[in-house]
PATIGU-473681 format. One line per 4 residues: number of its first residue (from 1); for each residue x, y, z of N, C-alpha, C, O. Coordinates in steps of 0.1 Angstrom, whole numbers, plus 5000, padded with zeros to 4 digits. Each point is the difference from the previous one (the first is absolute). Example, Ala and Ser with C-alpha at 12.3 -4.5 7.8 and 13.67 -1.06 7.14 Angstrom:
PATIGU-473681
1	5132:4943:5078:4991:5012:5000:5009:5012:5000:5010:5000:5007 ~ 4986:5011:4986:5009:5011:5000:4992:5011:5008:5005:5011:5001;
end
This chain:
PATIGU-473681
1	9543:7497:1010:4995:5013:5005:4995:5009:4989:4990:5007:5002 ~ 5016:4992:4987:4992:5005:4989:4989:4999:4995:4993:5010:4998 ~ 5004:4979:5000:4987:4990:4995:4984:5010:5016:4988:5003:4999 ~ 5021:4997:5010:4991:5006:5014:4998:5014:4996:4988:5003:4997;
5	5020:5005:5002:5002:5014:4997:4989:5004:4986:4994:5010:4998 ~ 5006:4979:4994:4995:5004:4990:4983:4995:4997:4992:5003:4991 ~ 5007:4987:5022:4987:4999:5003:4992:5008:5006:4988:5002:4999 ~ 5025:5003:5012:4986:5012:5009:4996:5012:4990:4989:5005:4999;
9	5023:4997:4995:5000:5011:4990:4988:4998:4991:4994:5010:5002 ~ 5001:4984:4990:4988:4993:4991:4991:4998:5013:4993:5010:5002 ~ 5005:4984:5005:4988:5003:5010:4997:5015:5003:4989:5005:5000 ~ 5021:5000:5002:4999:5017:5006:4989:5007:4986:4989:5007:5000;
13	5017:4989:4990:4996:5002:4985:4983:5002:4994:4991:5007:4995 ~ 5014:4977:5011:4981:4993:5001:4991:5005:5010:4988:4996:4998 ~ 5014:5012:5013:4995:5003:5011:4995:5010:4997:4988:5002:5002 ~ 5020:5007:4994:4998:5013:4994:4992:5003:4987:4991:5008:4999;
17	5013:4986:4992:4986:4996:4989:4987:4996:5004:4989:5005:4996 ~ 5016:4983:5015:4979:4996:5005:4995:5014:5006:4988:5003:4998 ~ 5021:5005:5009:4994:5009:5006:4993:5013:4994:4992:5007:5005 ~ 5013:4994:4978:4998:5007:4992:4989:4996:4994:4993:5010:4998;
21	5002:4977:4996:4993:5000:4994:4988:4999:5013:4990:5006:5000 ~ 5013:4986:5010:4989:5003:5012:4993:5014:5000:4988:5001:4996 ~ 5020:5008:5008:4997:5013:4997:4995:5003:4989:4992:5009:5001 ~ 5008:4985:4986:4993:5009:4991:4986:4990:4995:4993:5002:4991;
25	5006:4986:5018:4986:4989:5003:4993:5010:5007:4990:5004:4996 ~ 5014:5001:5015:4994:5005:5007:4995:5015:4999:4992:5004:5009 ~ 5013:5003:4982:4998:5010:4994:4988:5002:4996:4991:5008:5004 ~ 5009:4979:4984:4988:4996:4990:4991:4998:5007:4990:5006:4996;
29	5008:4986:5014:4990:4994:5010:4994:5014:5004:4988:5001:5000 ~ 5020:5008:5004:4994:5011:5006:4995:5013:4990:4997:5011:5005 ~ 5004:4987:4982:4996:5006:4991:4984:4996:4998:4993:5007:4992 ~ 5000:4983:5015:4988:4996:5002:4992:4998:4982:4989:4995:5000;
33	5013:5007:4995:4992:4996:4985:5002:4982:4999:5010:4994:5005 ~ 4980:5000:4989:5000:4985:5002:5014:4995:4989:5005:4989:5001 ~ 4999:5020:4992:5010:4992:4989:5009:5003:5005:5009:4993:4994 ~ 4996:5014:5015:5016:5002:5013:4995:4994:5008:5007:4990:5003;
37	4981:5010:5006:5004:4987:5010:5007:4985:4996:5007:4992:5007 ~ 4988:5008:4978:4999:4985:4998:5016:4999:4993:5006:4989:4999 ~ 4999:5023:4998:5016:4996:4995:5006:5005:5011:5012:4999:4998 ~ 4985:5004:5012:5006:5001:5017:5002:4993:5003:5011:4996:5001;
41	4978:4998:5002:5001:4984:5006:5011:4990:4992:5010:4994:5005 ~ 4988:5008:4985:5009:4992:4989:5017:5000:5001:5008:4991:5002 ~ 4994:5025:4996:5011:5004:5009:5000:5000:5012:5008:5009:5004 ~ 4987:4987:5002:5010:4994:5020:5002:4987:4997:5012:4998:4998;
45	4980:4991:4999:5004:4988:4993:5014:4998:5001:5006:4993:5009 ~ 4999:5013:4979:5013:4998:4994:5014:5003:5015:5010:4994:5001 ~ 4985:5016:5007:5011:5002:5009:4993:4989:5012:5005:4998:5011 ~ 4986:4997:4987:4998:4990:5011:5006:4988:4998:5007:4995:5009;
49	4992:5000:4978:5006:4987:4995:5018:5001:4999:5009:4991:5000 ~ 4991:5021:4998:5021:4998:5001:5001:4999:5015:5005:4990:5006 ~ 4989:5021:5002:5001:4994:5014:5006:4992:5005:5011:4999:5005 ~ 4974:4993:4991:5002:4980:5003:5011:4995:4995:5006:4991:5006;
53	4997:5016:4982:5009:4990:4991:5011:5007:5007:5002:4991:5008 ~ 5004:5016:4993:5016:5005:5006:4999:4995:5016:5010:4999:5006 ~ 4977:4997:5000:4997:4994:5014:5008:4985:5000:5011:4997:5004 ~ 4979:4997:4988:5005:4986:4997:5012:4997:4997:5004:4988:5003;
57	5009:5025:4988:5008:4997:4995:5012:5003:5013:5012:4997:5000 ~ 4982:5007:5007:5011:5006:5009:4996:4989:5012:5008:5003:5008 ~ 4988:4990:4995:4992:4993:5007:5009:4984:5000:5007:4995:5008 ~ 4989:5003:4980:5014:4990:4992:5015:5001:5000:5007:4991:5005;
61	4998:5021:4990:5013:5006:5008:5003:4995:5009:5009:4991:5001 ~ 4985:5013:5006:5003:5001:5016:5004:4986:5007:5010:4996:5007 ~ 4974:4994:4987:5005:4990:5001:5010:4990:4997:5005:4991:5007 ~ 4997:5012:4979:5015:4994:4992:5006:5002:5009:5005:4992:5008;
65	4998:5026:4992:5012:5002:5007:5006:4995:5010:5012:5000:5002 ~ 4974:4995:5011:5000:4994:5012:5007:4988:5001:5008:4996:5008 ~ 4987:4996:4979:5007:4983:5001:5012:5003:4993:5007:4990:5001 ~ 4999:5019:4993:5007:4997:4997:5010:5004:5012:5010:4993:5003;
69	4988:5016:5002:5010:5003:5015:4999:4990:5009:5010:4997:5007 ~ 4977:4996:4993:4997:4993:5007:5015:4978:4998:5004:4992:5008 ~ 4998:5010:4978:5004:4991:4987:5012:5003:5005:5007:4991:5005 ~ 4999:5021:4995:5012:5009:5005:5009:4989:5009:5008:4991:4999;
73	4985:5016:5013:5004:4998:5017:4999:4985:4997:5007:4995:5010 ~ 4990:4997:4985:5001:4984:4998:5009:4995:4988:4998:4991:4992 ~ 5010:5017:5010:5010:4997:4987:4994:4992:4981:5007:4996:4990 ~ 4975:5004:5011:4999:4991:4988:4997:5011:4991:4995:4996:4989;
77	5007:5015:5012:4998:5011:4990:5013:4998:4983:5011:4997:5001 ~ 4984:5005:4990:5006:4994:4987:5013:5010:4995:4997:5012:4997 ~ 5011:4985:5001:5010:5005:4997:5004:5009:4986:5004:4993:4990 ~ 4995:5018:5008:4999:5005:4985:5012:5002:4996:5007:5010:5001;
81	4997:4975:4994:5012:4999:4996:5002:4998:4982:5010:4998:4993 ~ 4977:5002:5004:4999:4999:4983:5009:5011:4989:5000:5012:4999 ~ 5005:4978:4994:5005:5010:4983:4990:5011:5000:4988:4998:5004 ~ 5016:5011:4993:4993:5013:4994:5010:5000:4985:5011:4995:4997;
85	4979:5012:4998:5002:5007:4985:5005:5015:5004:4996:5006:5010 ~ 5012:4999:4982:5006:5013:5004:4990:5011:5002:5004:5010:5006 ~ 4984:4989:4990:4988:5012:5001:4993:4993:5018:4990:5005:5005 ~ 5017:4986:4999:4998:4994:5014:4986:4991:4999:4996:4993:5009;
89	4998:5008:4980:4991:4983:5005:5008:4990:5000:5012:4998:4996 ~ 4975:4993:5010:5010:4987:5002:4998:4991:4986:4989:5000:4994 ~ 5020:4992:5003:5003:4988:4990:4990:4994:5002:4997:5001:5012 ~ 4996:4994:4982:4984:4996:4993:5004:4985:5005:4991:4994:5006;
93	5023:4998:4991:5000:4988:5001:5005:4998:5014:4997:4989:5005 ~ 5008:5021:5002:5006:4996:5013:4986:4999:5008:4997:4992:5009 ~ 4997:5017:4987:4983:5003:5006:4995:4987:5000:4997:4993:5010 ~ 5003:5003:4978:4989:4987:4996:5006:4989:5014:4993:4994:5008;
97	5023:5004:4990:5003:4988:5006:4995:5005:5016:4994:4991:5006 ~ 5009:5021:5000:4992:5000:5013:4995:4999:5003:4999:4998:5012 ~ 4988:5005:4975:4983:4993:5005:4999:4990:4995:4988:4997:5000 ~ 5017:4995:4995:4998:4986:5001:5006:4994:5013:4993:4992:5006;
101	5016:5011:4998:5000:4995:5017:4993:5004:5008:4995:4991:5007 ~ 5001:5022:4995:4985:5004:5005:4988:4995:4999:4992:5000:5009 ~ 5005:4994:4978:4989:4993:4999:4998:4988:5005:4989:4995:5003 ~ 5026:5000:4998:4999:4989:5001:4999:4998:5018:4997:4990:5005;
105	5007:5022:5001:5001:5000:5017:4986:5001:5004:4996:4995:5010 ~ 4996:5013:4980:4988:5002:5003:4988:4991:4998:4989:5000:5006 ~ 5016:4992:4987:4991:4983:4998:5004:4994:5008:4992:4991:5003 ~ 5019:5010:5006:5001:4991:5011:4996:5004:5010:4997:4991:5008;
109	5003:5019:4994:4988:5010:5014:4995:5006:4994:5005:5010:4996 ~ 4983:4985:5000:4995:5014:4994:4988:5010:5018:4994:5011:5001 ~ 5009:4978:5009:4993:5010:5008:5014:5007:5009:4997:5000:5012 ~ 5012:5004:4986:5008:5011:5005:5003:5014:4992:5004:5002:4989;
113	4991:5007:5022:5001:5013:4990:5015:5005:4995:5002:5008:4992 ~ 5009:4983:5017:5012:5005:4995:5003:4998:4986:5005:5009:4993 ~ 4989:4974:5000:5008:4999:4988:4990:5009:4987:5004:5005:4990 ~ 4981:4995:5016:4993:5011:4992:5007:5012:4998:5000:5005:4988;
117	5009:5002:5025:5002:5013:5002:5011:4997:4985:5000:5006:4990 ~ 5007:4984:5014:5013:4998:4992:4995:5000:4979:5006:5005:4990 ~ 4984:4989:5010:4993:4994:4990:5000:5017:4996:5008:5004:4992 ~ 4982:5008:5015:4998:5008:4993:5010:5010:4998:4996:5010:4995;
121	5016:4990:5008:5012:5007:4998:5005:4990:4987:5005:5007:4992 ~ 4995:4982:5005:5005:4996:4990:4990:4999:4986:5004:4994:4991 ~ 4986:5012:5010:4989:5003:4989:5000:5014:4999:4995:5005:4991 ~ 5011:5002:5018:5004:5017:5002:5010:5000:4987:4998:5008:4991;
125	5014:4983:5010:5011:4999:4999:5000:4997:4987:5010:5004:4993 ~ 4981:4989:5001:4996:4992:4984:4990:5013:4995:4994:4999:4990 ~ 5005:5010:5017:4988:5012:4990:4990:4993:5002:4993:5002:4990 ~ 5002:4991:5017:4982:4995:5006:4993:5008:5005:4992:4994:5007;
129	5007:5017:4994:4996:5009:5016:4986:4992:5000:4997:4995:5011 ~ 4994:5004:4980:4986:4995:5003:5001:4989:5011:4994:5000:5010 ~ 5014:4990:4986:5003:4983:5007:5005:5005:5012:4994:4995:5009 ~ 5018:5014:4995:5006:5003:5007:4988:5006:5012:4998:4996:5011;
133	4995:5016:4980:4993:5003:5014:4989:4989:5005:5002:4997:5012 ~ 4989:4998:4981:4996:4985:5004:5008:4993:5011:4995:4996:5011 ~ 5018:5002:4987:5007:4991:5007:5001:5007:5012:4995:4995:5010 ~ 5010:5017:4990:5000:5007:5010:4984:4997:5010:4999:4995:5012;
137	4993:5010:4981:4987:4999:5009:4998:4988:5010:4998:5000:5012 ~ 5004:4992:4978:5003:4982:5005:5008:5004:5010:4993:5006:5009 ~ 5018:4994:4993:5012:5006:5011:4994:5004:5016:5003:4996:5011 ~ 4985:5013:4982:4998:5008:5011:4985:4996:5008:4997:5003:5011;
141	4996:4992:4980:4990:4993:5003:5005:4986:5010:4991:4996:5008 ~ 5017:4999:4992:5007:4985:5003:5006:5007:5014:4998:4997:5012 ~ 5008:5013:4985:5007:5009:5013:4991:5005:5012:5004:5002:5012 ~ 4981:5002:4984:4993:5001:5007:4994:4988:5007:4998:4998:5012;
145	4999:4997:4980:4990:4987:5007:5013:4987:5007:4996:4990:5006 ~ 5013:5011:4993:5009:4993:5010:5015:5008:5004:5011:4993:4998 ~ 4991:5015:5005:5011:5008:5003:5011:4990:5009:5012:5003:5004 ~ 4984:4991:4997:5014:4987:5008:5004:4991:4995:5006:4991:5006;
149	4991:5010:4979:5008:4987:4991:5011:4995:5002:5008:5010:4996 ~ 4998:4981:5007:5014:4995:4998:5006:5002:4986:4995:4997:4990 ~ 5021:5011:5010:5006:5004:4991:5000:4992:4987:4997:5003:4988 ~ 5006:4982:5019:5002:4989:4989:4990:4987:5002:5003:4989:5004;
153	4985:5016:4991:4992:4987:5005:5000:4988:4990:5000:4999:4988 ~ 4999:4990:5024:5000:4990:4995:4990:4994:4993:4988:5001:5005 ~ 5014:4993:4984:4992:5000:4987:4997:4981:5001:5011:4994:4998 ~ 4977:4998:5004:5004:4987:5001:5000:4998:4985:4992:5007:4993;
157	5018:4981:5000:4999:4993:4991:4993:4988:4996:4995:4994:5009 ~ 5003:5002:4981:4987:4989:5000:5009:4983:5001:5008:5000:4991 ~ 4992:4992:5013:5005:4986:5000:5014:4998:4987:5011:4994:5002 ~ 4983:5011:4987:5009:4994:4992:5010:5013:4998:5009:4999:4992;
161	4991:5012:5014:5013:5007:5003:4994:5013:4987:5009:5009:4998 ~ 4983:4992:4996:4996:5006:4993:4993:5013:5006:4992:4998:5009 ~ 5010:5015:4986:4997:5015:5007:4986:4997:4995:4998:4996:4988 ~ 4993:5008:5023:4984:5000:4996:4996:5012:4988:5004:5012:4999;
165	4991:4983:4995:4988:5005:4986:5001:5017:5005:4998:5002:5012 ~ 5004:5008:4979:4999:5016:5006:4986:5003:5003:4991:4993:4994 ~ 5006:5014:5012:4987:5007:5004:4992:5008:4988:5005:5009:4993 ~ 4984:4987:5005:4992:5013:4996:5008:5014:4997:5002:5007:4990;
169	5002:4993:5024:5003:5017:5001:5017:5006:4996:5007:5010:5003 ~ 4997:4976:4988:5013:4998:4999:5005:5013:4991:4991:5006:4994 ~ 5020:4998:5005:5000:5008:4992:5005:5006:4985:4995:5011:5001 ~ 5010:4990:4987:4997:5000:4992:5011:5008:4991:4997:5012:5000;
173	5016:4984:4992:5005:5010:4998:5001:5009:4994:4991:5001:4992 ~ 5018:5012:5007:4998:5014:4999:4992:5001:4984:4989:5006:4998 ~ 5017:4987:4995:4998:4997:4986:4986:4995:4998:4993:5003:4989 ~ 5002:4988:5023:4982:4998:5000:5002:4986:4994:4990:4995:4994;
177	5021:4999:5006:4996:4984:4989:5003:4991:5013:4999:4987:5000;
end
């Protein structure tokens, strides 16, 4: 609830800034001399592009937030049962060993958005946010284009009992090796 509170709070922030410097684009613009139109224009730019960018960001939110309620009500939602360090992050090694099981669920479906969803809480969890939001996207892109996946899909094996070769899109750990 925190992490919420202190988003709207920073959007409220950002809203009110685009609207300031809006106002003073459009100031310039209306000062009519060619070297304020042209740093007018310049300034709206800047409150256009956060816009988008707090659009998109809230957009993503929403959706995380969806699978993961969604992850919830289906009991596969991940359990935050990790060591913390007394300043409350989590233990770097307890992290690592949970995304190597994550990675490793995620090579075996890599087309279900659950073990993605799971993958990107456990690169959250190693200090990845770049990988993590990637993962996430993956999540939600996979969530869109088949919303009726089976929880635990069945994965065929190849003849000699060996897990098939990872995908391209396999993924990669926090550390990058």
């Amino acid at each position: 609830m925190r992490a919420k509170i202190t988003y709207i709070i920073t959007a409220a922030v950002l809203v009110f800034y685009f609207f300031l410097v809006g106002s003073r684009g459009v100031m310039l613009i209306r000062h009519g001399t060619p070297v304020t139109v042209t740093f007018g224009v310049a300034v709206l730019i800047l409150p256009v592009i956060g816009v988008w960018f707090l659009w998109k960001n809230t957009q993503f939110v929403r959706r995380a937030n969806a699978l993961a309620a969604e992850l919830d009500a289906e009991g596969g939602l991940p359990v935050d049962d990790l060591p913390r360090a007394p300043s409350g992050r989590i233990e770097r090694d307890a992290a690592d060993a949970v995304f190597t099981k994550r990675r490793e669920e995620t090579e075996d479906a890599p087309d279900d958005w659950r073990t993605w969803f799971r993958l990107a809480v456990a690169y959250q969890d190693a200090r990845d946010t770049p990988r993590a939001r990637k993962a996430m996207q993956r999540a939600i892109a996979l969530h869109k284009s088949r919303p009726n996946t089976p929880s635990s899909p069945t994965v065929p094996t190849p003849p000699g009992g060996e897990p098939a070769p990872s995908s391209p899109a396999a993924p990669s750990s926090p550390s990058g090796a």
